[in-house]
Each structure stands twice: as C-alpha cells, then as structure tokens.
Residue frames relative to the residue before (quaternion, step in Angstrom):
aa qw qx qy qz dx dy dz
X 1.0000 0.0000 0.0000 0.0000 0.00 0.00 0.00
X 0.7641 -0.5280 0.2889 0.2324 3.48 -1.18 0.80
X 0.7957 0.1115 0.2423 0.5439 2.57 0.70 -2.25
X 0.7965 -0.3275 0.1832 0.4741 3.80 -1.28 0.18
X 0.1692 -0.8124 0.4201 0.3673 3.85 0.25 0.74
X 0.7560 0.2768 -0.2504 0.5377 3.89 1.26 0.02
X 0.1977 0.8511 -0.4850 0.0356 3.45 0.13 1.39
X 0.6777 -0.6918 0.2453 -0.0446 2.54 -0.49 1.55
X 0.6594 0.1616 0.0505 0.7325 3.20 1.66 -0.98
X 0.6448 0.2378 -0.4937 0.5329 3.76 0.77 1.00
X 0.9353 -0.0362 0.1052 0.3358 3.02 -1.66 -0.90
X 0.4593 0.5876 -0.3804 0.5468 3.81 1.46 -0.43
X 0.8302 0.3971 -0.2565 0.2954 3.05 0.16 -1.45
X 0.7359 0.4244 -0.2079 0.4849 3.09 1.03 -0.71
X 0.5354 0.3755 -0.4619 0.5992 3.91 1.15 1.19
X 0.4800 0.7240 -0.4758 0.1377 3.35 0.97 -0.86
X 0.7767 0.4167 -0.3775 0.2838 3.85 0.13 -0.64
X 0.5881 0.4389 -0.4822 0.4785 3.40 1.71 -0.34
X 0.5062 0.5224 -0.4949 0.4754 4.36 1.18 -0.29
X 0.8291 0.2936 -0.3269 0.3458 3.77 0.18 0.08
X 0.6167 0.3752 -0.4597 0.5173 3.19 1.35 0.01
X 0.4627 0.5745 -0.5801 0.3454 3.76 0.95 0.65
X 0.7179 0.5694 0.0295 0.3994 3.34 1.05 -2.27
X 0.6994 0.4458 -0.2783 0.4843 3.71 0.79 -0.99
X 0.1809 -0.6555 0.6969 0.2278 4.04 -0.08 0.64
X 0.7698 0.2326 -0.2482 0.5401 3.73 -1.18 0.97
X 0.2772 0.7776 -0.5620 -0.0507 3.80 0.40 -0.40
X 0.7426 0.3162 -0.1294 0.5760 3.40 0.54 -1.56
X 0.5080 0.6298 -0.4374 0.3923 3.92 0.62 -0.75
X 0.6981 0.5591 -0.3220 0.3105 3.43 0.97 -1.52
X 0.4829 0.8295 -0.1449 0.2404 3.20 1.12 -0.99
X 0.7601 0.2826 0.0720 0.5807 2.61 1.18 -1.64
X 0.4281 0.6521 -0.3386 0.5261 3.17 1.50 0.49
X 0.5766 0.5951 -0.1892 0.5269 3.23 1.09 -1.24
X 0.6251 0.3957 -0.3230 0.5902 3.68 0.51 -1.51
X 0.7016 0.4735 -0.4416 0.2975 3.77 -0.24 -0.97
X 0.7037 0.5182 -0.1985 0.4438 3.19 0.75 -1.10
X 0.6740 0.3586 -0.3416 0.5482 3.83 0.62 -1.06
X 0.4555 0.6258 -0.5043 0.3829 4.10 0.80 -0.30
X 0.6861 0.5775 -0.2195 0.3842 3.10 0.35 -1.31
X 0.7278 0.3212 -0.1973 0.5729 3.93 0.85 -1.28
X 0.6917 0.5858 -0.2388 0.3483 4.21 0.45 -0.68
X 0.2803 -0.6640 0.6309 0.2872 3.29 -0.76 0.82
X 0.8006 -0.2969 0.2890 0.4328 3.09 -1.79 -0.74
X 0.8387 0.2588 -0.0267 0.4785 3.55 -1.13 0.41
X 0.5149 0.6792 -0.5045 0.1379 3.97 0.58 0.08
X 0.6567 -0.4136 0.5049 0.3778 3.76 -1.73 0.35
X 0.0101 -0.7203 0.6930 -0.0295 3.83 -0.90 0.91
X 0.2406 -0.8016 0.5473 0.0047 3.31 -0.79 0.97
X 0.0409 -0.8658 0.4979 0.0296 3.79 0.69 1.26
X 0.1504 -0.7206 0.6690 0.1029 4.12 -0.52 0.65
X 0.7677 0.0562 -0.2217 0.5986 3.39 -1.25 0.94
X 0.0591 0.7595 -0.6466 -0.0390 3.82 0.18 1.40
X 0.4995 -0.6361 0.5547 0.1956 4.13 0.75 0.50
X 0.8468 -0.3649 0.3079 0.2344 2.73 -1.61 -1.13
X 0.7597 -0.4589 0.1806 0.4238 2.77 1.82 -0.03
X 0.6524 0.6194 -0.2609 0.3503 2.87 1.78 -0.92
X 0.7173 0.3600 -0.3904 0.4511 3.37 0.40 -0.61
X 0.3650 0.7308 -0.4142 0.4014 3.36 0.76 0.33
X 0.8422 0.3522 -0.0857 0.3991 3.02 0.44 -1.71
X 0.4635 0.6936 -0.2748 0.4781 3.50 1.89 -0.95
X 0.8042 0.3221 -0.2538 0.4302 3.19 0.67 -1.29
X 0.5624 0.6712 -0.2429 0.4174 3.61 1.06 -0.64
X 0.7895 0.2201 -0.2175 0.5301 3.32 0.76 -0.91
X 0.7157 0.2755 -0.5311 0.3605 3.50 0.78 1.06
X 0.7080 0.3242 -0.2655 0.5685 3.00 1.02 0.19
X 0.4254 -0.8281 0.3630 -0.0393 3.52 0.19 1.68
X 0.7723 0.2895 -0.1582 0.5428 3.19 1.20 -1.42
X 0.4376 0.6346 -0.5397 0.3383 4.20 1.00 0.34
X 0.2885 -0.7674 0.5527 0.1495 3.06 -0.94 0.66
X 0.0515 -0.8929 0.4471 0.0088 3.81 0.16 0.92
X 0.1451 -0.5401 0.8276 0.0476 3.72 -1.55 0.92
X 0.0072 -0.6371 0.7695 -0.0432 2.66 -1.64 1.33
X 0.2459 -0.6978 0.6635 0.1111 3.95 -1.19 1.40
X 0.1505 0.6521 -0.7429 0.0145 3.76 -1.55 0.00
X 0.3879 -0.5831 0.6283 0.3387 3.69 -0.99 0.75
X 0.8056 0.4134 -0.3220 0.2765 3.82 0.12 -0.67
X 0.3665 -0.7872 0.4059 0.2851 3.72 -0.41 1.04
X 0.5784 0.5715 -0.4553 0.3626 3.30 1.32 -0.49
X 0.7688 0.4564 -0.3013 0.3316 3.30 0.94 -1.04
X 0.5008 0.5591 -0.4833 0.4507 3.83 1.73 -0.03
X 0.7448 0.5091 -0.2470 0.3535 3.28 0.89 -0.84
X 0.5477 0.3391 -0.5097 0.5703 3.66 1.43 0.66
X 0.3191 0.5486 -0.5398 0.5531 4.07 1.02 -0.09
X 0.8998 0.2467 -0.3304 0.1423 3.20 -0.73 -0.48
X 0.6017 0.6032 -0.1353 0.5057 2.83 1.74 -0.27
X 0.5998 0.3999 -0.2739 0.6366 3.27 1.85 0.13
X 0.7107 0.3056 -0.4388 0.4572 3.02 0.95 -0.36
X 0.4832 0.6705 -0.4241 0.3704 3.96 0.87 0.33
X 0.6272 0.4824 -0.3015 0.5319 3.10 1.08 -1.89
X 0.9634 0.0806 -0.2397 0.0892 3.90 0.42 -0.38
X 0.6462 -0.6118 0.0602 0.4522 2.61 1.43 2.05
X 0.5937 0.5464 -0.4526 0.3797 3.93 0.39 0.94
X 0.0158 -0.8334 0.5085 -0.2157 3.75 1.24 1.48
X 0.7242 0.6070 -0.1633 0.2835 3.06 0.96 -1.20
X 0.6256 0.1690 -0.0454 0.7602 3.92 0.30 0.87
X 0.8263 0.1873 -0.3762 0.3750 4.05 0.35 0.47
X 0.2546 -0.7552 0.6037 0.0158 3.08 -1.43 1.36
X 0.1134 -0.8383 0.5314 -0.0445 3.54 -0.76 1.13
X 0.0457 -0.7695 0.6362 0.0317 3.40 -0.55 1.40
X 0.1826 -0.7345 0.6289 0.1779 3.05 -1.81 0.00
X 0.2519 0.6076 -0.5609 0.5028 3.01 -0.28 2.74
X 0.2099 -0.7000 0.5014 0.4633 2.79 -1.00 -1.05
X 0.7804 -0.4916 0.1161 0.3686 3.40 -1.34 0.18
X 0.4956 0.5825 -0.3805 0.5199 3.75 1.07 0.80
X 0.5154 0.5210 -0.3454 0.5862 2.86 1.60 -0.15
X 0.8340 0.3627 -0.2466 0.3349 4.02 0.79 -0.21
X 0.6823 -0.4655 0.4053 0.3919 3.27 -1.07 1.99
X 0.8997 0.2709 -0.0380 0.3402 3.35 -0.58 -1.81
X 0.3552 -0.7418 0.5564 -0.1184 2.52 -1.79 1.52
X 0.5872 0.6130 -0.3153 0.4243 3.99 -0.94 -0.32
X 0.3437 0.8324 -0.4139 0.1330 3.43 1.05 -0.09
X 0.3101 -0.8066 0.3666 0.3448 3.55 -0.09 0.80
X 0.7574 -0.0211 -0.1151 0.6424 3.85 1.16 -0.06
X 0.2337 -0.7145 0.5958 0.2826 3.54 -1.37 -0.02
X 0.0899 0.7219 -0.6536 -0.2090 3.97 -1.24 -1.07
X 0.2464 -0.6829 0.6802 -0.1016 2.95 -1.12 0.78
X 0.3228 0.7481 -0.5702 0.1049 3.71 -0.23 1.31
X 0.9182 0.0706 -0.0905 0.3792 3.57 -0.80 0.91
X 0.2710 0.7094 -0.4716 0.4483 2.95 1.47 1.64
X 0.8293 0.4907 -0.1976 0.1804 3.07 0.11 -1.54
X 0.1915 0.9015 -0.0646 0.3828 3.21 1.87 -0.54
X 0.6501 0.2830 0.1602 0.6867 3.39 0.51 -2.06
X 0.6397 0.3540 -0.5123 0.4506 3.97 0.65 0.22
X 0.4165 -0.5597 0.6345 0.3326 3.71 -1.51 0.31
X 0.3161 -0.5902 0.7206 0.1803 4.16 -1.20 0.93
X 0.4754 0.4631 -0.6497 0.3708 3.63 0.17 1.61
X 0.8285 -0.1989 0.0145 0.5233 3.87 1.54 1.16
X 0.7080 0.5596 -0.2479 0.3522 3.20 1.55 -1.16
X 0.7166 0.4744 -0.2785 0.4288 3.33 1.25 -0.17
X 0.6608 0.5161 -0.3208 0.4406 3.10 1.94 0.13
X 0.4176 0.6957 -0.2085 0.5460 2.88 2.06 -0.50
X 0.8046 0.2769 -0.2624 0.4551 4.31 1.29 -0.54
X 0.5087 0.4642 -0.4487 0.5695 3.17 1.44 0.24
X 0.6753 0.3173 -0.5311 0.4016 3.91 -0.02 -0.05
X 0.3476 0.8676 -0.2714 0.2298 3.43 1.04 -0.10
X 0.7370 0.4138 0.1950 0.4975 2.03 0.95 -2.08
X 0.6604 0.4935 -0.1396 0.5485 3.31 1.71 -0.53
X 0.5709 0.6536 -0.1729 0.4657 3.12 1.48 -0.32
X 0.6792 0.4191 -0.1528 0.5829 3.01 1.69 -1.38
X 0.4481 0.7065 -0.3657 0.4078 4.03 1.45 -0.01
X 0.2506 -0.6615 0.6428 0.2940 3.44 -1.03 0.35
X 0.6173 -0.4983 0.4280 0.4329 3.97 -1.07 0.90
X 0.8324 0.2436 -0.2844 0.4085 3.46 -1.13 1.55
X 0.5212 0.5828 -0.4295 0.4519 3.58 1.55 -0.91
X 0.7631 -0.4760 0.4022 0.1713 2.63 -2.50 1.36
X 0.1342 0.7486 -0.6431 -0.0895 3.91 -0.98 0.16
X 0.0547 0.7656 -0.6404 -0.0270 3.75 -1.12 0.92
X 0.1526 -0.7450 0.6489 -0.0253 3.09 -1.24 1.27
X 0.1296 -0.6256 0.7671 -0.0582 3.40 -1.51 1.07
X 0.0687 0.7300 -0.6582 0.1706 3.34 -1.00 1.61
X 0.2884 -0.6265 0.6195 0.3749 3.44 -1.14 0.23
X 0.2265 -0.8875 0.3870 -0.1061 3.64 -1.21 0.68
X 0.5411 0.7196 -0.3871 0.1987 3.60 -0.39 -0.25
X 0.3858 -0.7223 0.5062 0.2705 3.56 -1.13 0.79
X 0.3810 -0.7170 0.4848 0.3253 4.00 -0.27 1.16
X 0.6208 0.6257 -0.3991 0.2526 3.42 0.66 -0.66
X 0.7359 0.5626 -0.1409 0.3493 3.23 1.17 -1.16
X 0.6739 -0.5875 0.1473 0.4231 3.79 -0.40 1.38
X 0.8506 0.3391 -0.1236 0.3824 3.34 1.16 -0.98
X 0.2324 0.6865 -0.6215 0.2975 3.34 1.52 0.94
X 0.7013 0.5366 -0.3024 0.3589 3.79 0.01 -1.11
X 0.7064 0.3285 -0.3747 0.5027 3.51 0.89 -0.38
X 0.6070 0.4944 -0.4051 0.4723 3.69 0.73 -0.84
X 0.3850 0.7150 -0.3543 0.4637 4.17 0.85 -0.38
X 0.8421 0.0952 -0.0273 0.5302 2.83 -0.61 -1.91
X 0.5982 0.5641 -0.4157 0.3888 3.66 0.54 0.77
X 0.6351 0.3462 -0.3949 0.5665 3.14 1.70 -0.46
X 0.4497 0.7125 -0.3798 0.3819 3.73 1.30 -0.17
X 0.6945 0.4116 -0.1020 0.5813 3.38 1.32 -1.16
X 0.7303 0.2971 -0.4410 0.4288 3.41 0.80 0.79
X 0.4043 0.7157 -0.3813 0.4229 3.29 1.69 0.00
X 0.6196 0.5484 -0.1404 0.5437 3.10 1.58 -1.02
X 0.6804 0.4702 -0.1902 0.5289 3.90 1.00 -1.03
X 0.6753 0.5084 -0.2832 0.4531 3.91 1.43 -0.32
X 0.7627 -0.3580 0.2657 0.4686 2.99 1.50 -0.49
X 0.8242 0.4290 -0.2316 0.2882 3.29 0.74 -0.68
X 0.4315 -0.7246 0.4405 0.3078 3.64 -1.07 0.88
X 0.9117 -0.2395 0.1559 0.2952 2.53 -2.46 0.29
X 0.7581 0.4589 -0.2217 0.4068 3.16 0.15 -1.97
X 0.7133 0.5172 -0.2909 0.3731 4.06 0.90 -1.14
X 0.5019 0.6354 -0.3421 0.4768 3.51 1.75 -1.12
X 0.8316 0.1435 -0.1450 0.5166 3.85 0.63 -1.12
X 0.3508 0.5506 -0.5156 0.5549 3.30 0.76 1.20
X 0.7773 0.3757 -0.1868 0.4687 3.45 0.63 -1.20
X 0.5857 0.5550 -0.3495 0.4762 3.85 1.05 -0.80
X 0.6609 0.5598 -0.3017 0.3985 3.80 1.12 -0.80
X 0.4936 0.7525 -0.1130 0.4212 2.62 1.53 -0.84
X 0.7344 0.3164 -0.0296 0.5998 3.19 1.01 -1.31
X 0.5254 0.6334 -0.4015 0.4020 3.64 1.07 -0.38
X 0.6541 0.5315 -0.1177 0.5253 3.27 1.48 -1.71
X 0.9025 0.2604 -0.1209 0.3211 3.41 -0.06 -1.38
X 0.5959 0.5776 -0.2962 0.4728 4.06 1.25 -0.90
X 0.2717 -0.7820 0.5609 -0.0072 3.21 -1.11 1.35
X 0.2857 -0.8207 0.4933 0.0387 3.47 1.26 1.46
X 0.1575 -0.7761 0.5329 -0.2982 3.88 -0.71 1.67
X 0.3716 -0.7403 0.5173 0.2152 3.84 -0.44 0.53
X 0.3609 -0.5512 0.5354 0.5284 3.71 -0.91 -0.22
X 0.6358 0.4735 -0.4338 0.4282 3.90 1.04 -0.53
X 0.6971 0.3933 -0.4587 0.3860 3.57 0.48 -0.21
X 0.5970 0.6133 -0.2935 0.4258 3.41 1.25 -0.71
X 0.6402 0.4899 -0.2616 0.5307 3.91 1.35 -0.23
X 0.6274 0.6593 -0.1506 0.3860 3.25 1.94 -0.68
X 0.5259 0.5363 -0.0608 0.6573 2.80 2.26 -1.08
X 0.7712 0.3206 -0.3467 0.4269 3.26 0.40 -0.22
X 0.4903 0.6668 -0.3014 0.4735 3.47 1.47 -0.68
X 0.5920 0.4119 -0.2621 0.6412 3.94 1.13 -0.96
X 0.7671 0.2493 -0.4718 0.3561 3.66 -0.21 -0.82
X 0.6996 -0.4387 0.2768 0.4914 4.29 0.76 -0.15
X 0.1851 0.9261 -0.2497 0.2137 3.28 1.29 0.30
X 0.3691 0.8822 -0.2873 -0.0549 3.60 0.83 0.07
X 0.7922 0.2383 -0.1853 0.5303 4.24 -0.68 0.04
X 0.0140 -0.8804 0.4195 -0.2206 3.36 0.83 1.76
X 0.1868 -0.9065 0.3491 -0.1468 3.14 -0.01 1.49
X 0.0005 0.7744 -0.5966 -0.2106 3.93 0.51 0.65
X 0.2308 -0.7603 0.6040 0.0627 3.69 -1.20 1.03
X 0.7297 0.2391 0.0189 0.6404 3.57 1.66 -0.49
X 0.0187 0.6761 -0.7357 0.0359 3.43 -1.48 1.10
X 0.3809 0.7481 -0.5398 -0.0616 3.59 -1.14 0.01
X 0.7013 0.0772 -0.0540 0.7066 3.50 -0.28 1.21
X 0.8246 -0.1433 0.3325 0.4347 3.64 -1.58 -0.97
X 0.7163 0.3316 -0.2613 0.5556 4.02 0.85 -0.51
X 0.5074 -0.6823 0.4334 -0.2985 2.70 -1.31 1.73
X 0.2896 0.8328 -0.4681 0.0593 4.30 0.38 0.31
X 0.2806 0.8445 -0.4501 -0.0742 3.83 -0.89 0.71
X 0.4757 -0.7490 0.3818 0.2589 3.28 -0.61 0.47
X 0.1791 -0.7581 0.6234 -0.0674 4.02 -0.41 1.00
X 0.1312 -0.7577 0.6365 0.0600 3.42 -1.54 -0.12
X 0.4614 -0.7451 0.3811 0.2945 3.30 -0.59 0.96
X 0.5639 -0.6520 0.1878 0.4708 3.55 -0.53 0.76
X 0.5796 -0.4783 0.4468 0.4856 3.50 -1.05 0.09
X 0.8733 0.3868 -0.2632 0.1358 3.66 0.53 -0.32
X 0.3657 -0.7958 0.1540 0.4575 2.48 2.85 0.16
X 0.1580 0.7532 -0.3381 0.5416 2.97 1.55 1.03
C-alpha cells in the first residue's frame, strides 16, 4: 500500500467506529466491561486516564454512568479528538472531561487513579514502542491503580492462528461487510497490525510495572485484562 494503511486522521479515521463496530466481536459490550470492572477498584470521584480516547465513546459510556469520574482522554489523531469532543458535547458530559491531542507522554500530570488502553497497542511495532506505551501509562498511575487493556492479538506461529483468522475473517463477512471492503481491510492488516502473543503481551506489561494480570475477556483474536500498577510504583 502507498500510504499509512491506518490513517488515523483521513478517511479510516473518519469510518473507523462503524469498522469496529463491524470487526471488534464485543465492541460496545467491552465498554461496559471496563466500567464494571474499574467500579469495583474506585472510590468516589477518581482521575481515569483513557489512551487512544477514539471517538469518544468509551468516554461517554463511562461518564454518563458514573457522573462523578473525572476523565483525560489522549489520541495522537486530531481528527479523531475532534469527533471525541463532539460526542462527548452532543451528550452533555463536558463536565470533569479533558481532551488532549497526543499521547500519554505527552502529559505533565500524574497520580492517576486508573488508566485503559483499548485498541492502541496493536498499530505499535514490539521493536520498543509498545513497551515504551505501557510504561507510560504506568508512570502516569498512582502505586496500586487499576489498568485494562483490550488488544487484538495472536502469536502467527502457533497452530491455531490460521483458524482463529479466517474465523475472525468470516465474521467480518457475517456483520455485514462486502467483498471488495473485506480485502481492502485484510491488506490493511497484512501492512499495518503488529501481531503479539498473550505471553509476550503479559511480558510487556510485567517490564512496564504491571502487576496481578488478569485476562477477563477472549473473543476470536481480541483479548481484555486487567493489571495494577505495582504497589510500589516500581
């Protein structure tokens, strides 16, 4: 391919939430997984640090049920902060959210009482950069705070990449989408996806300070767990 096969700030970006509520098995479901889960660890009112703040949505999900979180959301791509904000306007939950356009090394502040991180890491090459956003992100944690990651995933080597594949291939196809977009989109992924183990992906988080790493979700090729930064901020 020519050009950036996941840009972020053209025409991708701007289809992307209907391409993931085609492709992502759990997309919106996942969301609310997250909230369940980060309930459980959070007192009243805590700082959430969201990476890859997208379109907005998991923003707004979590906001409008939980009124009193106070959320930063980062995204390198301005187009995509600049439809965040506009979802998170159109549905009245400004209040307590700050939206930058970077990424989270890009932010002063620190102490965060949790973070997430869904469908970022992916689109990084594991030649540092993907160890390089999880300490990041750990960095920006207060010792013990919640972290939940959602990644697509999978080690090619291993007998059952190829079936789990052309299974998520065959639902890409069962959600809706045609021919010409299916191998538009598979190139896509040939070019741009930085294909990761769940062991290497527990390995990475171990180095960045990561600790009691929990997978809470599987479906197909995507992949969610929940960690905590160490108690000693280490």
């Amino acid at each position: 391919m020519s050009q950036e096969p996941f840009d972020f700030d053209g025409a991708y970006g701007g289809g992307y939430e209907r391409l993931a509520r085609t492709v992502i098995p759990g997309y919106l479901t996942s969301f609310h997984q997250a909230l369940a889960l980060l309930r459980g660890r959070l007192g009243p009112n805590p700082r959430v640090l969201v990476v890859g703040a997208g379109t907005g949505i998991e923003i707004v999900t979590f906001k409008t049920a939980e009124p009193g979180w106070r959320l930063t959301g980062v995204d390198p791509s301005a187009q995509m902060i600049e439809i965040a904000r506009h979802r998170v306007r159109e549905a009245g939950v400004n209040d307590g959210v700050h939206l930058v356009h970077g990424r989270a090394d890009d932010l002063d502040e620190g102490g965060f009482d949790a973070a997430t991180c869904f469908n970022v890491m992916h689109f990084l090459p594991d030649d540092g950069a993907k160890q390089a956003l999880l300490r990041s992100i750990a960095e920006r944690l207060a010792p013990g705070s919640p972290f939940v990651l959602f990644e697509l995933h999978g080690d090619r080597a291993a007998s059952h990449f190829g079936e789990y594949f052309a299974a998520w291939s065959r639902y890409w196809e069962i959600q809706g989408m045609g021919e010409a977009e299916r191998t538009e989109f598979r190139a896509k992924i040939d070019e741009g996806i930085h294909w990761i183990s769940e062991a290497r992906i527990l390995e990475l988080l171990a180095a960045a300070g990561f600790e009691d790493v929990q997978r809470y979700f599987r479906s197909l090729l995507y992949g969610g767990w929940i960690s905590r930064r160490s108690s000693s901020g280490k």
